[in-house]
C-alpha positions in Angstrom: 93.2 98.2 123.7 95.3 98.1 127.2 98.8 96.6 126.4 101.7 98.5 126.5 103.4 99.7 123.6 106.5 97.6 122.1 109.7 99.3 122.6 111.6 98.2 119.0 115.3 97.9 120.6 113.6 95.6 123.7 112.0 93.3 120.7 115.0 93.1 119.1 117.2 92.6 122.1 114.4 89.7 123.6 115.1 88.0 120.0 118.6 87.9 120.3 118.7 86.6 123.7 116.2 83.9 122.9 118.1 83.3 120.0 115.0 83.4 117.9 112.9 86.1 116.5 109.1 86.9 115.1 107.9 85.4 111.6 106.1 88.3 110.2 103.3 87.9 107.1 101.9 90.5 105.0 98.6 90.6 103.3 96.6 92.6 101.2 93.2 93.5 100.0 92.5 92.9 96.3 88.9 92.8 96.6 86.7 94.8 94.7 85.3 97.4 97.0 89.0 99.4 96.8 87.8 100.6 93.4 85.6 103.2 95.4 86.9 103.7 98.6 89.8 106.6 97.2 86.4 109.0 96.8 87.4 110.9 99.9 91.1 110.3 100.7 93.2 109.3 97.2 90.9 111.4 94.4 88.5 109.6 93.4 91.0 107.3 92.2 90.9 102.7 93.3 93.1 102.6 96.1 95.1 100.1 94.0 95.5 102.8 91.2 98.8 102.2 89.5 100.7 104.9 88.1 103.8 103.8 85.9 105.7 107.1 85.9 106.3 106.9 89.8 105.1 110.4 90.1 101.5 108.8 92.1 102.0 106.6 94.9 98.8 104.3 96.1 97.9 103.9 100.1 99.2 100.6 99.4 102.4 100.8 97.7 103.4 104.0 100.7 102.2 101.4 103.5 103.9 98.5 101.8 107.4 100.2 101.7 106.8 101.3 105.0 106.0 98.1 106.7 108.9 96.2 104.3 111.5 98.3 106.1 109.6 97.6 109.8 109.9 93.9 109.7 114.1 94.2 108.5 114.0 95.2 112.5 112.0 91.8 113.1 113.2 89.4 110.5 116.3 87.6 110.2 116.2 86.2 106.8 115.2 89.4 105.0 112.1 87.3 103.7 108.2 87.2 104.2 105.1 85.2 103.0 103.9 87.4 101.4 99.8 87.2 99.9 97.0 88.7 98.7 93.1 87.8 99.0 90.5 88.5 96.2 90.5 87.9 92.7 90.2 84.6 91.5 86.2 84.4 91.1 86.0 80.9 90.4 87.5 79.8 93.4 85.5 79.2 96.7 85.9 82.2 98.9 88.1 79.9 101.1 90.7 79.4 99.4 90.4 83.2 97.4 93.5 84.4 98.5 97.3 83.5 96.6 101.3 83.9 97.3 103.2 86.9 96.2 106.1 84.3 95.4 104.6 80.7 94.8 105.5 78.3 97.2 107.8 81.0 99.1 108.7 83.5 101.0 108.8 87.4 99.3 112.4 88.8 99.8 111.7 92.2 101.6 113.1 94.4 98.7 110.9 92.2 96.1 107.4 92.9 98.1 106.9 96.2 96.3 107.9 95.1 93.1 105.6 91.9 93.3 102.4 94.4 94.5 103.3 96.5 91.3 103.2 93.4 89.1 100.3 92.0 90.6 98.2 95.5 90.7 99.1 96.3 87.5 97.1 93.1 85.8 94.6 91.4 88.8 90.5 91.9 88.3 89.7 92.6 91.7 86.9 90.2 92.8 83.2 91.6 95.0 84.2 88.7 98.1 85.9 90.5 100.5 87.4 88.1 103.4 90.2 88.5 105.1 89.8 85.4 107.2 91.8 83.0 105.1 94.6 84.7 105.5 94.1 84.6 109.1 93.6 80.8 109.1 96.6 80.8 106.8 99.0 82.0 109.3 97.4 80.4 112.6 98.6 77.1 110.9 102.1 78.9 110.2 101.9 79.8 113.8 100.8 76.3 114.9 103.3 74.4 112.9 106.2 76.6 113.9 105.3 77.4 117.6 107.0 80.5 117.3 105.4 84.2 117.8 104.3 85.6 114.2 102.7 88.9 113.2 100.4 88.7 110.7 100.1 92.2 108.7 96.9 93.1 107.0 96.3 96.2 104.7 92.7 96.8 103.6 90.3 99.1 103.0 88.7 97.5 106.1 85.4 96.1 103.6 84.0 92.6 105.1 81.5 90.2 103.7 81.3 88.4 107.1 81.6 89.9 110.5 80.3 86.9 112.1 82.7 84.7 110.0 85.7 86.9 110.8 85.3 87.4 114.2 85.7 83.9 114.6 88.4 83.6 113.0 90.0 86.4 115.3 88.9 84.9 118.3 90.3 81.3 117.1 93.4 83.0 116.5 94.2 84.0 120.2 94.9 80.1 120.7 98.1 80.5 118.9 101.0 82.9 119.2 99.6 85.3 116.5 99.2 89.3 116.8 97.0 90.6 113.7 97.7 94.3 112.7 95.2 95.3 110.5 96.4 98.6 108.7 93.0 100.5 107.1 93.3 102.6 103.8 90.8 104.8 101.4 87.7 106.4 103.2 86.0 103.9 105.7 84.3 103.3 107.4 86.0 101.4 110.1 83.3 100.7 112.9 83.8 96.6 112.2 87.7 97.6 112.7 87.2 99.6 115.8 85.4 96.8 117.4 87.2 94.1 116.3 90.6 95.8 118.1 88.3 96.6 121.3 85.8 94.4 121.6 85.6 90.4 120.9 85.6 89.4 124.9 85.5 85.8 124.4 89.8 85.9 122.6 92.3 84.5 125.1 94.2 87.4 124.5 94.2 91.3 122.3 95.1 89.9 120.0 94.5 92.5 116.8 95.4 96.0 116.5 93.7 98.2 113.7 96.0 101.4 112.3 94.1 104.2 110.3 96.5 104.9 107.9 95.0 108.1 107.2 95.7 109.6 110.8 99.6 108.8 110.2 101.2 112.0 109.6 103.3 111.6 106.2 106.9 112.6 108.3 106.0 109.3 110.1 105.6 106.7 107.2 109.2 107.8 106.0 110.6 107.3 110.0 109.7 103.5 110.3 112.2 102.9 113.6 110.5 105.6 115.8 107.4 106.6 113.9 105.0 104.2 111.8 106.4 101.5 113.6 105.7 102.2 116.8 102.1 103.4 115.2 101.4 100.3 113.7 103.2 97.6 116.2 102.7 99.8 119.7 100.4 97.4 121.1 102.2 94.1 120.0 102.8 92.7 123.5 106.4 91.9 124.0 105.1 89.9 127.0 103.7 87.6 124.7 106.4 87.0 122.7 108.6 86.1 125.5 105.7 83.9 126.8 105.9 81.9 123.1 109.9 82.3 123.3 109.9 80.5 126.8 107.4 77.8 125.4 104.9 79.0 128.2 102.0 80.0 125.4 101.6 76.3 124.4 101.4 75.2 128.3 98.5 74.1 130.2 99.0 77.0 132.5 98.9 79.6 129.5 95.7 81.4 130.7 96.8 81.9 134.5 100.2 83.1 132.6 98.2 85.6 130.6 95.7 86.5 133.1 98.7 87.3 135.4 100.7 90.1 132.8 97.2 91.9 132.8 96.8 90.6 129.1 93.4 89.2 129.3 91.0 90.9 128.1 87.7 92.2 130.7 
């Protein structure tokens, strides 16, 4: 992708001179496929491996802690919808995804302890989608009209390509950025492409993070390391285009087109 990197303090100082700031939502992977994708980078182990002495940290509790203390620079309430998608065979894939906190919003330092809880018990489930998540925060994004970042961690397993590119592409109608963070062993072709290619979205609109090419230093510096990693190419243009109500306007695409966001 092309856009320029977010500068953290500029975000922050955008939101407090629009007296508003991003809505930020997490979600992760509880599909099945985690079980073998540690072969390569976590021993062997399922990338949701829970160890109860503390002395083993999973990809996803390290990215989870990581990302918790990025959005306190983004949130001002200290809270995020917080959800996970798999499990839950009986359900239609749809609608196979569930809230961290029914009915509300996580409070930042109850994320991890949630995951744990959640980890420790869930049957992970063979569907892998991440696309109702997506659809999930587009109508948080539509009902708002405010500038939301969703936050995906995954170990980057889809059922349906053609079923979640369109849901990417539908998602560049709204003012949503989609980080997708990758753990365990790949691959991540279908991640590559979705960040570069998908001509037909209004705007780059998703970002994919290897987790694994993070140096460890970084995921414990979260102001000038793993965040700028994992939100560097977060426009900030488009945030103050949702902030000044000009990414709901008819004009919106020339307003794009014209910050060089659009993509070739």
């Amino acid at each position: 992708m092309r856009l320029a990197g977010v500068n953290i303090r500029l975000a922050r100082s955008s939101s407090h001179h629009f007296s508003t700031s991003s809505w930020d939502v997490l979600s992760v992977d509880f599909t099945e496929s985690n079980l073998v994708k540690g072969e390569e980078t976590f021993e062997g182990r399922s990338l949701h491996y829970i160890d109860k002495t503390g002395r083993i940290t999973n990809p996803y509790q390290t990215v989870i802690s990581a990302i918790a203390r990025v959005f306190e620079l983004f949130d001002d309430d200290d809270s995020i919808p917080a959800f996970g998608y798999g499990g839950y065979q009986e359900r239609p894939i749809a609608e196979r995804y569930f809230s961290f906190v029914e009915g509300q919003g996580c409070e930042l330092d109850e994320v991890l302890q949630r995951y744990f809880a959640i980890a420790s018990t869930m049957e992970l489930n063979s569907s892998a989608s991440f696309v109702p998540v997506i659809y999930e925060a587009i109508k948080m994004a539509k009902m708002s009209c405010r500038y939301h970042i969703l936050i995906i961690i995954s170990d980057g397993h889809v059922d349906d390509p053609v079923m979640a590119r369109r849901a990417i592409v539908e998602a560049s109608e709204y003012p949503l950025s989609i980080v997708m963070i990758g753990v365990g062993d790949g691959p991540w072709t279908l991640m590559n492409e979705f960040d570069d290619g998908l001509s037909e979205r209004r705007f780059d609109n998703f970002q994919f993070v290897n987790y694994n090419t993070i140096p460890k230093g970084v995921l414990d510096n979260p102001d000038g390391g793993f965040a700028m990693q994992a939100l560097m190419e977060i426009p900030e243009e488009i945030a103050v285009l949702t902030y000044c109500r000009l990414f709901l306007s008819a004009d919106q695409y020339n307003q794009i087109r014209k910050l060089g966001l659009m993509k070739k």
